[in-house]
PDB file of the backbone (N, CA, C, O) and the ligand in Angstrom, with CONECT records:
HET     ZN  A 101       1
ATOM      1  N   UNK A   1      93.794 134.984  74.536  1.00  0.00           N
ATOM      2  CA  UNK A   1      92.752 134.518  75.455  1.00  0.00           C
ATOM      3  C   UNK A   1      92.972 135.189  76.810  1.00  0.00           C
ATOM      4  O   UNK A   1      94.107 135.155  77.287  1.00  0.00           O
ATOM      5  N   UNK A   2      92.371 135.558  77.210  1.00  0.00           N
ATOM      6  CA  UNK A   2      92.220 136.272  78.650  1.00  0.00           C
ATOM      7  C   UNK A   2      92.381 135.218  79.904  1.00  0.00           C
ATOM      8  O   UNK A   2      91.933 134.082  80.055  1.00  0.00           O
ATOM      9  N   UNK A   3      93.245 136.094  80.790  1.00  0.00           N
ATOM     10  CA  UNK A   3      93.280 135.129  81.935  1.00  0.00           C
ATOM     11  C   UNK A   3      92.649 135.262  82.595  1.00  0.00           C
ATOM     12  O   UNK A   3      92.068 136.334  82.426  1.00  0.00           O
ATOM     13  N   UNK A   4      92.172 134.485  83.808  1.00  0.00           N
ATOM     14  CA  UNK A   4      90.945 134.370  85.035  1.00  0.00           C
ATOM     15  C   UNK A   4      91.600 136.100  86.017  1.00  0.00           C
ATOM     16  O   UNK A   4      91.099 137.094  86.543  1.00  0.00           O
ATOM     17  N   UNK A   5      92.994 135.506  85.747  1.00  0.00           N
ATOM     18  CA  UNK A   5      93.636 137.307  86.484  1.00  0.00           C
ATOM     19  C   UNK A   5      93.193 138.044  86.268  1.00  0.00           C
ATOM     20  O   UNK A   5      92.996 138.951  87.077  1.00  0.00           O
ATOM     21  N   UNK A   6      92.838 138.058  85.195  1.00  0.00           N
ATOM     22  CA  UNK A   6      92.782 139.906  84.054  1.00  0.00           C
ATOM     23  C   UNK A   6      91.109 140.056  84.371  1.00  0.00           C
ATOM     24  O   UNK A   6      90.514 140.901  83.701  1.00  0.00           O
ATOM     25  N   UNK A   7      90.484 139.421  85.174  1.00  0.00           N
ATOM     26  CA  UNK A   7      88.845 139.845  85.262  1.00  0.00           C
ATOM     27  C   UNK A   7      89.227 140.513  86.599  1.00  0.00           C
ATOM     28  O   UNK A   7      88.673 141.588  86.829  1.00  0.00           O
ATOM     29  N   UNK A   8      90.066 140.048  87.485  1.00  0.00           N
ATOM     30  CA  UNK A   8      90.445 140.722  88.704  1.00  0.00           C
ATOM     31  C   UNK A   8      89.016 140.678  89.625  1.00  0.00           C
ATOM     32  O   UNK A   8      88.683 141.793  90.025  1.00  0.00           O
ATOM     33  N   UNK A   9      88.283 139.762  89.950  1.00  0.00           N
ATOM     34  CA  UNK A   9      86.941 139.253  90.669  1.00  0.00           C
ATOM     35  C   UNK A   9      87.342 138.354  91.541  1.00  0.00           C
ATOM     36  O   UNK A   9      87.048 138.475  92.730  1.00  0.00           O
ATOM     37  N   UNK A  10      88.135 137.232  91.041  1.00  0.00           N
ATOM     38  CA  UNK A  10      88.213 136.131  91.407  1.00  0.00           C
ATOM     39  C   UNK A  10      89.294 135.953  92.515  1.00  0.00           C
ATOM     40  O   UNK A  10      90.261 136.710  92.438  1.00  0.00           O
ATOM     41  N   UNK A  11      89.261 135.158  93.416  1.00  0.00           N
ATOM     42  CA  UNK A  11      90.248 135.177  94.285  1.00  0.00           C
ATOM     43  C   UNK A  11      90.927 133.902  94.257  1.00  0.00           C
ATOM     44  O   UNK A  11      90.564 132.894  94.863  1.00  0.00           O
ATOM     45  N   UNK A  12      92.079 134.034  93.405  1.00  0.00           N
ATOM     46  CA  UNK A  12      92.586 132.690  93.407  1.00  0.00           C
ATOM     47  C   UNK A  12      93.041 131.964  94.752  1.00  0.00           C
ATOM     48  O   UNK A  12      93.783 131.045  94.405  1.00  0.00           O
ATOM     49  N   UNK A  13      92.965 131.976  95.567  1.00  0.00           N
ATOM     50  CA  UNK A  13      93.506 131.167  96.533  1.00  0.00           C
ATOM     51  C   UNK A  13      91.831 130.272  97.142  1.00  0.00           C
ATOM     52  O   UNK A  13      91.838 129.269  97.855  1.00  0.00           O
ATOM     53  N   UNK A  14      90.622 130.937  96.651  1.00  0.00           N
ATOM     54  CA  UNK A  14      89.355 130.288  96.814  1.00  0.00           C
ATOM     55  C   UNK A  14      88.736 129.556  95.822  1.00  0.00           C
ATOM     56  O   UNK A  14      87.901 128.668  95.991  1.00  0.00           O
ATOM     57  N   UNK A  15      89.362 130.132  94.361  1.00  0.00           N
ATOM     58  CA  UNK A  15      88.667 129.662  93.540  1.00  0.00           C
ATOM     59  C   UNK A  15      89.631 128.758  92.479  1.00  0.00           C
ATOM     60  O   UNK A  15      88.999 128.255  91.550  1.00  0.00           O
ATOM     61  N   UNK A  16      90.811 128.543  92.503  1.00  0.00           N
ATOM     62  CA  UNK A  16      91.751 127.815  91.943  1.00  0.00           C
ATOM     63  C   UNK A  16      92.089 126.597  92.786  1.00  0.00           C
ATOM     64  O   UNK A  16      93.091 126.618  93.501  1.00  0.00           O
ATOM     65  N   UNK A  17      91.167 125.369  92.721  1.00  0.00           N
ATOM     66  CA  UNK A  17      91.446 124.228  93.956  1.00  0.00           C
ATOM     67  C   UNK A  17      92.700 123.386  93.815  1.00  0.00           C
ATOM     68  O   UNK A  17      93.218 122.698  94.695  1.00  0.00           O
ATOM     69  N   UNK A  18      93.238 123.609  92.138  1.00  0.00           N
ATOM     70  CA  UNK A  18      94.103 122.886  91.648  1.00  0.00           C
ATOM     71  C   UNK A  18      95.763 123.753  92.134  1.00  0.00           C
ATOM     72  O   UNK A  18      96.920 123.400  92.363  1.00  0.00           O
ATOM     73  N   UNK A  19      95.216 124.646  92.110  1.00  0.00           N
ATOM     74  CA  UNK A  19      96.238 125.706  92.718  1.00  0.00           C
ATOM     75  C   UNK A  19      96.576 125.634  94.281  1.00  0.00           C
ATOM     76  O   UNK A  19      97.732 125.463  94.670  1.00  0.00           O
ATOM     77  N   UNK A  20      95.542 125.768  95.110  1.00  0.00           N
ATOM     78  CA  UNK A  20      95.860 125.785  96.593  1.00  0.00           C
ATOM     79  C   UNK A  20      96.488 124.757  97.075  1.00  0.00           C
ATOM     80  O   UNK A  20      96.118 123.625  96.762  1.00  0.00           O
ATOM     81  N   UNK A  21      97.352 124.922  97.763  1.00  0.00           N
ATOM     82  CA  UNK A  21      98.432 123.803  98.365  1.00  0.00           C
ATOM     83  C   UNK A  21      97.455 122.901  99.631  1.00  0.00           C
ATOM     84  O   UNK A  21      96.685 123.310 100.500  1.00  0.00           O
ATOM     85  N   UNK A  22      97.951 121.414  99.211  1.00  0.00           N
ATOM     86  CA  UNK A  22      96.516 120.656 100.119  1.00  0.00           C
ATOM     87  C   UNK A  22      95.202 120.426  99.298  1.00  0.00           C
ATOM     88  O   UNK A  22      94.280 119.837  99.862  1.00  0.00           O
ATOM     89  N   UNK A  23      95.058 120.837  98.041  1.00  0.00           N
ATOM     90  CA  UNK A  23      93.229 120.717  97.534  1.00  0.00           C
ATOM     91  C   UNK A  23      92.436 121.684  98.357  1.00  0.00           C
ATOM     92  O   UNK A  23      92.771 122.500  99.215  1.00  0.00           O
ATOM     93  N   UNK A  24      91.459 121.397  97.914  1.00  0.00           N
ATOM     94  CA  UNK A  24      90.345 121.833  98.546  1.00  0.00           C
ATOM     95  C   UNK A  24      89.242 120.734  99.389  1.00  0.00           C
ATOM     96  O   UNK A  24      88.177 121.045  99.922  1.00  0.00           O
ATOM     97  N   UNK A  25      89.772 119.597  99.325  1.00  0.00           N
ATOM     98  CA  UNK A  25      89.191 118.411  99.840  1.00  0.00           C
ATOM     99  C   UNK A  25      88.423 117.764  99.031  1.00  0.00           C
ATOM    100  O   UNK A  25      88.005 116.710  99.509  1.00  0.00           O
ATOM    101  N   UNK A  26      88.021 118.045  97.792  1.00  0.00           N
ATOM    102  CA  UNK A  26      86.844 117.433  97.251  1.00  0.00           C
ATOM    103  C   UNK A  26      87.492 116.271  96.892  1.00  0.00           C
ATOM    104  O   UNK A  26      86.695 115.333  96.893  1.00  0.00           O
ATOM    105  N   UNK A  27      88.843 115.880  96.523  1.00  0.00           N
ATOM    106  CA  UNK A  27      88.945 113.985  95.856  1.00  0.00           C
ATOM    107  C   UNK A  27      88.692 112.979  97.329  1.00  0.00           C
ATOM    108  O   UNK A  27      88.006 111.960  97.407  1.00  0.00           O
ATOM    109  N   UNK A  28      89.614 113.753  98.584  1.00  0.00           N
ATOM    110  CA  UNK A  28      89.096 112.605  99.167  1.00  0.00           C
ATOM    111  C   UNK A  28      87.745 111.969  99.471  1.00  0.00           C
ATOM    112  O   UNK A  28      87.508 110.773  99.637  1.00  0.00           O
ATOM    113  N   UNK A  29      86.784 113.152  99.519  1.00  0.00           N
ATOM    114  CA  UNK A  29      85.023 112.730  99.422  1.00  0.00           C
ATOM    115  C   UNK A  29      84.562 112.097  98.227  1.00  0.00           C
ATOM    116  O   UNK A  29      83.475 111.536  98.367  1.00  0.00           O
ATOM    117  N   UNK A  30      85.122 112.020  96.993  1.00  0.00           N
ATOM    118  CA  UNK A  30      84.884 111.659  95.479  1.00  0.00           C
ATOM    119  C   UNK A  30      85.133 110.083  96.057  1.00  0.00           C
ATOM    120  O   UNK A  30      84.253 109.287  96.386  1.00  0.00           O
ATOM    121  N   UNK A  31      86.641 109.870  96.081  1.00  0.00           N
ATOM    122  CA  UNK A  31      87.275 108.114  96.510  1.00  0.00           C
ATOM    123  C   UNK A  31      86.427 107.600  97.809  1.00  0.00           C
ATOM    124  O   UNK A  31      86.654 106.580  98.459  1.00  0.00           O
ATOM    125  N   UNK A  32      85.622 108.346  97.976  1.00  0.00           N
ATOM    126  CA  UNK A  32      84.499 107.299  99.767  1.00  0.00           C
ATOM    127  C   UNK A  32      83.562 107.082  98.645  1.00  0.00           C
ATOM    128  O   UNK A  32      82.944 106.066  98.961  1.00  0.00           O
ATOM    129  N   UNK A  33      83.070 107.559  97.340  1.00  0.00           N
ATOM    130  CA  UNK A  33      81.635 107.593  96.710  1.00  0.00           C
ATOM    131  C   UNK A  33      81.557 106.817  95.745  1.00  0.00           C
ATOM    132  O   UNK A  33      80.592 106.299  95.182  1.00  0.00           O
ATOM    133  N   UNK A  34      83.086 106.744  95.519  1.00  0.00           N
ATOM    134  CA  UNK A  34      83.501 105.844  94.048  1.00  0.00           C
ATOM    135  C   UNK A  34      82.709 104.557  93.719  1.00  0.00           C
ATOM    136  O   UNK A  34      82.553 104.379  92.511  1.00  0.00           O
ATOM    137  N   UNK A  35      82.240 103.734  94.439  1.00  0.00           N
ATOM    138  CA  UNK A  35      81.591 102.911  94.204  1.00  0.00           C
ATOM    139  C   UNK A  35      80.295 102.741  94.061  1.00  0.00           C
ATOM    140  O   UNK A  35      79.724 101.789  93.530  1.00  0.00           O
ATOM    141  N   UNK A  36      79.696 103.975  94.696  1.00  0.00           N
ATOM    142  CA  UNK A  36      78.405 104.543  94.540  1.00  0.00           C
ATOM    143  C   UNK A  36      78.026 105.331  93.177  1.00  0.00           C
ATOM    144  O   UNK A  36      76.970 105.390  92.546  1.00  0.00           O
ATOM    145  N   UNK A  37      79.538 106.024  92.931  1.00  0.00           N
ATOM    146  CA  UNK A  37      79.477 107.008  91.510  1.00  0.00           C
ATOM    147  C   UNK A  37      79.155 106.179  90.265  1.00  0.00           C
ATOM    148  O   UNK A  37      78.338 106.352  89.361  1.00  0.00           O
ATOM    149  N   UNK A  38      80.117 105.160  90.523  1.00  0.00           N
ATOM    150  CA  UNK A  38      79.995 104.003  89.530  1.00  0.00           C
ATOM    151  C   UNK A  38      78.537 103.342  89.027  1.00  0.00           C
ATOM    152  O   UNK A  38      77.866 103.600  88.027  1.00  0.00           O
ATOM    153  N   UNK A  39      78.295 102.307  90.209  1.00  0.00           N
ATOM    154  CA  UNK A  39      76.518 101.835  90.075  1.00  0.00           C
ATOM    155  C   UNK A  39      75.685 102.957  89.615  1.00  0.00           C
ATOM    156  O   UNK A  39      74.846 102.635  88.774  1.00  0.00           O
ATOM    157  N   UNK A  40      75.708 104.026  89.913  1.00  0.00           N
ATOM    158  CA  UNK A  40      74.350 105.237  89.424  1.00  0.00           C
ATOM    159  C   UNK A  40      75.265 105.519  87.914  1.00  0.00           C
ATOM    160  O   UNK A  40      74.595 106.292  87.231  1.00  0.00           O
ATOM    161  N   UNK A  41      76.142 105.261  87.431  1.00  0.00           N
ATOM    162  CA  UNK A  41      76.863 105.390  86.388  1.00  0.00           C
ATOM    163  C   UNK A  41      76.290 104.752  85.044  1.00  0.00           C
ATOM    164  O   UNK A  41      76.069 105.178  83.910  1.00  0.00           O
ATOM    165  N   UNK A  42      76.089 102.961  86.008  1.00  0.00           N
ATOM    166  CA  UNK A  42      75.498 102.222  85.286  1.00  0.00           C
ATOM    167  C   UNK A  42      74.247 102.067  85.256  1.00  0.00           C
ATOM    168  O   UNK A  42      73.647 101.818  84.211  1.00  0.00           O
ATOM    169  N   UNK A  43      73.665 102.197  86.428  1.00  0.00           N
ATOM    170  CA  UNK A  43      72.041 102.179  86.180  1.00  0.00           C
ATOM    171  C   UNK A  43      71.452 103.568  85.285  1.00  0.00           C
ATOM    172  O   UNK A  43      70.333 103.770  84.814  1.00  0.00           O
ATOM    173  N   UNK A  44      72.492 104.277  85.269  1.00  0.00           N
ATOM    174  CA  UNK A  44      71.826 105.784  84.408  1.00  0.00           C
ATOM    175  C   UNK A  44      71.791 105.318  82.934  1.00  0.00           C
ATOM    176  O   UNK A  44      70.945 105.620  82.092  1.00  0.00           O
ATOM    177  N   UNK A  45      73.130 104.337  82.751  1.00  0.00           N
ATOM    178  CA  UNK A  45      73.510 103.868  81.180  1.00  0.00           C
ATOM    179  C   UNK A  45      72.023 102.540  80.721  1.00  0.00           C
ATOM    180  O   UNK A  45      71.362 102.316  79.706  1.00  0.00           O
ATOM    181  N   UNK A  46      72.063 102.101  81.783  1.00  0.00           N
ATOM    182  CA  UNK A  46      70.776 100.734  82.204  1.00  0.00           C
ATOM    183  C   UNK A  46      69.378 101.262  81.734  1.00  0.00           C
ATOM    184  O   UNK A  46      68.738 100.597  80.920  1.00  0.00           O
ATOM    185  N   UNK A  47      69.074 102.000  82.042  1.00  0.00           N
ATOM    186  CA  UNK A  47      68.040 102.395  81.858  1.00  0.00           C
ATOM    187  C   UNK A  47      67.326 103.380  80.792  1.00  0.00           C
ATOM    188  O   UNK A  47      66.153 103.738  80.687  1.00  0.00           O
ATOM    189  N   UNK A  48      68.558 103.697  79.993  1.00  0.00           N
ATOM    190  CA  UNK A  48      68.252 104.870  79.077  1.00  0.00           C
ATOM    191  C   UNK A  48      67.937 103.895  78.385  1.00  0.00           C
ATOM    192  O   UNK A  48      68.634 102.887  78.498  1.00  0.00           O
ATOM    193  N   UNK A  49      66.847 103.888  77.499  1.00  0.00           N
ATOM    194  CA  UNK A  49      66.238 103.529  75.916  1.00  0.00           C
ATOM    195  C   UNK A  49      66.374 103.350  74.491  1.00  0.00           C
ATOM    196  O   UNK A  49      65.805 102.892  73.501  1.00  0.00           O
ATOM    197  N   UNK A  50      67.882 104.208  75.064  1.00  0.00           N
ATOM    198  CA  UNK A  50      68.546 104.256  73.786  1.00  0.00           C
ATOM    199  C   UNK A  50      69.086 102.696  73.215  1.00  0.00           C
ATOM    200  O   UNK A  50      68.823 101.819  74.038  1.00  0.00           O
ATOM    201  N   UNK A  51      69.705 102.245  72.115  1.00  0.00           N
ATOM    202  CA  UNK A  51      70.653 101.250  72.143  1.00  0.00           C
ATOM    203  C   UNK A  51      71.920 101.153  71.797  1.00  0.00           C
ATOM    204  O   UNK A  51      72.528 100.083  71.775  1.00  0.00           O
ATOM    205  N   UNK A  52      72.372 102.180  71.523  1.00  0.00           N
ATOM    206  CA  UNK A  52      73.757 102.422  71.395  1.00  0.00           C
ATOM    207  C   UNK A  52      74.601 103.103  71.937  1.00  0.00           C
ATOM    208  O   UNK A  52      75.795 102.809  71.995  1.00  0.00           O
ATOM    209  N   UNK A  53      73.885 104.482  72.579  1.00  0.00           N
ATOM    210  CA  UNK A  53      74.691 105.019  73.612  1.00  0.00           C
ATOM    211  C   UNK A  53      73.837 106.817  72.927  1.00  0.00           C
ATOM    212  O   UNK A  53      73.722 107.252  71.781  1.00  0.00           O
ATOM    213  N   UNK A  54      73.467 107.327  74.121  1.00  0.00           N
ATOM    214  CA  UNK A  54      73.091 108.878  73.727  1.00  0.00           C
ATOM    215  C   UNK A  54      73.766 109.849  74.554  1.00  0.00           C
ATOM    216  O   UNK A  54      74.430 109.465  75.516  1.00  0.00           O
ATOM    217  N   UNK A  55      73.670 110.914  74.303  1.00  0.00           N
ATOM    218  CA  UNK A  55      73.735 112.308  75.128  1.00  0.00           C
ATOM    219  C   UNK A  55      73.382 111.982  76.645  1.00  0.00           C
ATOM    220  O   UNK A  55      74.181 111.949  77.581  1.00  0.00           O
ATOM    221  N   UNK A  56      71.825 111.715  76.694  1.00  0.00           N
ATOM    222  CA  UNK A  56      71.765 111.192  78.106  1.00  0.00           C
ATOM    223  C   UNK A  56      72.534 110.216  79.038  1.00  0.00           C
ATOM    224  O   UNK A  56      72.488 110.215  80.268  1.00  0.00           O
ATOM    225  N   UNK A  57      73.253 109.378  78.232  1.00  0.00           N
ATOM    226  CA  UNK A  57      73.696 108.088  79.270  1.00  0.00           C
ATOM    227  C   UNK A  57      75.286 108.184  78.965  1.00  0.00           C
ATOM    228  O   UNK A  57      75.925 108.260  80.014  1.00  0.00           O
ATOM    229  N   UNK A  58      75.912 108.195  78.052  1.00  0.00           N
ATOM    230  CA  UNK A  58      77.134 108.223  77.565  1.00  0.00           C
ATOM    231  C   UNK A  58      77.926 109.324  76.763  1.00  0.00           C
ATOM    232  O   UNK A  58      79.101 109.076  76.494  1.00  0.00           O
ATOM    233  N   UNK A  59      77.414 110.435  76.389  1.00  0.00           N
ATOM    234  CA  UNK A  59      77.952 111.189  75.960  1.00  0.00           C
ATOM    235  C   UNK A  59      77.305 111.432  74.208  1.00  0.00           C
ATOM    236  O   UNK A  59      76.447 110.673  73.757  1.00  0.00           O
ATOM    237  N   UNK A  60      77.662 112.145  73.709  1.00  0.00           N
ATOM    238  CA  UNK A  60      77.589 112.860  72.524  1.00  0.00           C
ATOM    239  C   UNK A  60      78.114 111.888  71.443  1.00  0.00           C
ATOM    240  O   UNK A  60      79.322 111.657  71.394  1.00  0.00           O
ATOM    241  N   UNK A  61      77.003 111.140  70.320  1.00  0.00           N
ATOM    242  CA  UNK A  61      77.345 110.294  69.556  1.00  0.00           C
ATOM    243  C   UNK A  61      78.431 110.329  68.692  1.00  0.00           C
ATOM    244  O   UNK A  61      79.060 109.274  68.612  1.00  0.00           O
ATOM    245  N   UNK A  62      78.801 111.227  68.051  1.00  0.00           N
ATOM    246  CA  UNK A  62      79.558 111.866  67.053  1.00  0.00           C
ATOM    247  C   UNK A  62      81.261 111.597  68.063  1.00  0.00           C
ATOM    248  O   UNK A  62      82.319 111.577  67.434  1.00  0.00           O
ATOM    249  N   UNK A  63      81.249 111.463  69.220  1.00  0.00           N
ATOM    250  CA  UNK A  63      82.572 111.437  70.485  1.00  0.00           C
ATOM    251  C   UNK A  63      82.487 109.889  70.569  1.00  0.00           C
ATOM    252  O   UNK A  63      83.646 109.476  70.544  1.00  0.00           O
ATOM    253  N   UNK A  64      81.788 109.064  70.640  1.00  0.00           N
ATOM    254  CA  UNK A  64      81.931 108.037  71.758  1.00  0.00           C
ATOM    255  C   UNK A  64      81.182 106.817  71.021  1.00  0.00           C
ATOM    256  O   UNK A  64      80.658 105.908  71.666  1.00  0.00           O
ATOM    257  N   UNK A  65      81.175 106.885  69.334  1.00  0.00           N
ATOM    258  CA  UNK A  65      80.660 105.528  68.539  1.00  0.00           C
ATOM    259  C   UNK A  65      79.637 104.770  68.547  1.00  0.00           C
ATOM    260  O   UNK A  65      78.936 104.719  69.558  1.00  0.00           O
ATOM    261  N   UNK A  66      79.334 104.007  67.397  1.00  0.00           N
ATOM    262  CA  UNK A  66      78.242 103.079  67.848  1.00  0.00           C
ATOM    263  C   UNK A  66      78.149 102.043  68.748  1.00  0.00           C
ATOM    264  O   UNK A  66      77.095 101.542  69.139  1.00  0.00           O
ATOM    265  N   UNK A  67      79.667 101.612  69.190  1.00  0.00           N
ATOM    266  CA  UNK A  67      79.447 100.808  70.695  1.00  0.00           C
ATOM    267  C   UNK A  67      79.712 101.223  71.932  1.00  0.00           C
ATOM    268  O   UNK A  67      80.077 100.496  72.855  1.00  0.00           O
ATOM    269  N   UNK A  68      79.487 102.715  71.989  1.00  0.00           N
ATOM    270  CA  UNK A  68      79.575 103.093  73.089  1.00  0.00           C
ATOM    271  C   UNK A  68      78.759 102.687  74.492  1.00  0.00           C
ATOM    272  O   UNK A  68      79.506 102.426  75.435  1.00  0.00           O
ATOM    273  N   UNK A  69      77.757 102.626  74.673  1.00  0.00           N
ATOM    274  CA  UNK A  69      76.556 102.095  75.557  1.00  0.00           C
ATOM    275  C   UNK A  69      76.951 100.536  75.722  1.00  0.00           C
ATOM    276  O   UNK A  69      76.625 100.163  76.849  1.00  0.00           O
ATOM    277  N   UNK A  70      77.525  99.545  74.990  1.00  0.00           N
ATOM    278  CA  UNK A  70      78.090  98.386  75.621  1.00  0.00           C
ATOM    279  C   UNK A  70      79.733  98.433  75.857  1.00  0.00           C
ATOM    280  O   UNK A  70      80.404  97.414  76.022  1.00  0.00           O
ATOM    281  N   UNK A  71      80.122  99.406  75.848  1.00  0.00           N
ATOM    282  CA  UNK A  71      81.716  99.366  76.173  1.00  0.00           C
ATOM    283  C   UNK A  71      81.682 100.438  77.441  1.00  0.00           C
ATOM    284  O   UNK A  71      82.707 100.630  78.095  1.00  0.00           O
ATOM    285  N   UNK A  72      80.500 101.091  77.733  1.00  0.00           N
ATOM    286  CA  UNK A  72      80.452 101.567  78.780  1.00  0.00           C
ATOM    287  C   UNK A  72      80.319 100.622  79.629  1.00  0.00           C
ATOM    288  O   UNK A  72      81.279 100.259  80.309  1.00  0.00           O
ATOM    289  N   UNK A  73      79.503 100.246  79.700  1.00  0.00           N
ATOM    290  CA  UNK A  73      78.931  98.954  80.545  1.00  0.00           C
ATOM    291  C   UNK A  73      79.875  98.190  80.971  1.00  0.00           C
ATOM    292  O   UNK A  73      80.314  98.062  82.114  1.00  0.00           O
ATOM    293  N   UNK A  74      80.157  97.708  80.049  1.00  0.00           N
ATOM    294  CA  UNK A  74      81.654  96.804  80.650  1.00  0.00           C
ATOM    295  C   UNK A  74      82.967  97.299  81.127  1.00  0.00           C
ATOM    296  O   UNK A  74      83.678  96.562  81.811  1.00  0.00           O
ATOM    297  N   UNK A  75      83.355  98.576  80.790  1.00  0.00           N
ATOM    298  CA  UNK A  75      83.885  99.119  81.774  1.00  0.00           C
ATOM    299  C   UNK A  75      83.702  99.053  83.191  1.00  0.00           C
ATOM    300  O   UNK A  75      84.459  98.576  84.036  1.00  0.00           O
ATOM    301  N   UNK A  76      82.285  99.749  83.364  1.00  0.00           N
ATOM    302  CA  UNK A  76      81.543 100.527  84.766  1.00  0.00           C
ATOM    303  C   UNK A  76      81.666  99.142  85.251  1.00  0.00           C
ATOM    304  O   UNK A  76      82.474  98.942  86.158  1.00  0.00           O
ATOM    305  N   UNK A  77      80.708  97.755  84.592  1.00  0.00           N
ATOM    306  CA  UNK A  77      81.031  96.587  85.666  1.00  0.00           C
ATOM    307  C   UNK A  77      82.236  95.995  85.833  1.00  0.00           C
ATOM    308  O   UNK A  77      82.259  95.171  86.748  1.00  0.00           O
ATOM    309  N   UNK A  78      83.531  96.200  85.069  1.00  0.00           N
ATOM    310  CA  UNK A  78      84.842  95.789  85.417  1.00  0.00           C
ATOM    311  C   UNK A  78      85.389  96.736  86.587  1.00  0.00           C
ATOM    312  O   UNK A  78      86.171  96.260  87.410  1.00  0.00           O
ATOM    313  N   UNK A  79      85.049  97.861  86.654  1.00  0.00           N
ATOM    314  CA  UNK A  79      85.904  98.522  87.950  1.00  0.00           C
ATOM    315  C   UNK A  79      84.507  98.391  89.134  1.00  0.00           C
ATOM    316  O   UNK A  79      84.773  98.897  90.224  1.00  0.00           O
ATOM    317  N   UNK A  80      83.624  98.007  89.058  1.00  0.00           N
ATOM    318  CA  UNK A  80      82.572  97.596  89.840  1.00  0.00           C
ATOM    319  C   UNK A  80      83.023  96.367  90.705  1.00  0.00           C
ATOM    320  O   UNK A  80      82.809  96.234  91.910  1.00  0.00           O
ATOM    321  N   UNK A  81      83.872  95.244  89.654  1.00  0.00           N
ATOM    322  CA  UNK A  81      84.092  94.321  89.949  1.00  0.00           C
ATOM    323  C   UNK A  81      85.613  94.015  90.845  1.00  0.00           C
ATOM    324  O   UNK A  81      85.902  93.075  91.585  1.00  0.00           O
ATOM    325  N   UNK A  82      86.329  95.100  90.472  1.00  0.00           N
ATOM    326  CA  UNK A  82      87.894  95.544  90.777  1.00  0.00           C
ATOM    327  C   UNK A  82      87.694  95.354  92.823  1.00  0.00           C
ATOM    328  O   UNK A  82      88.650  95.590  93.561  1.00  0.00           O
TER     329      UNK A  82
HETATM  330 ZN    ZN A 101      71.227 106.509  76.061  1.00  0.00          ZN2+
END
């Protein structure tokens, strides 16, 4: 498998965030939203039509079961509730 090196384009010190010493800042802006990420999490799961859980709201059926769409839910409102 080829490394991101071996294309020789990329500048790792811009494009490797996991790499640069310090981040790149994006978790601390993620943890201010977290509670916002969450609710649009659930109203996205809320509102889909589905009843068990689809591609759109929860992921890829064949990954994530037939109770996926209510074990989401209760997740998203248990750390909602945290
Ligand atoms: Zn769905």
């Amino acid at each position: 498998m080829p490394d991101v090196d071996d294309v020789g384009l990329v500048n790792p010190d811009e494009n490797r965030p996991g790499q640069k010493t310090g981040g790149i800042g994006l978790s601390p802006a993620l943890f201010d939203l977290e509670k916002d990420l969450l609710r649009h999490g659930l109203k996205t799961i809320n509102v889909c039509p589905c009843q068990e859980g689809c591609p759109s709201c929860v992921g890829p059926s064949r990954e994530t079961g037939r109770q996926a769409k209510q074990v989401a839910q209760e997740i998203l409102r248990g750390l909602l509730e945290a």
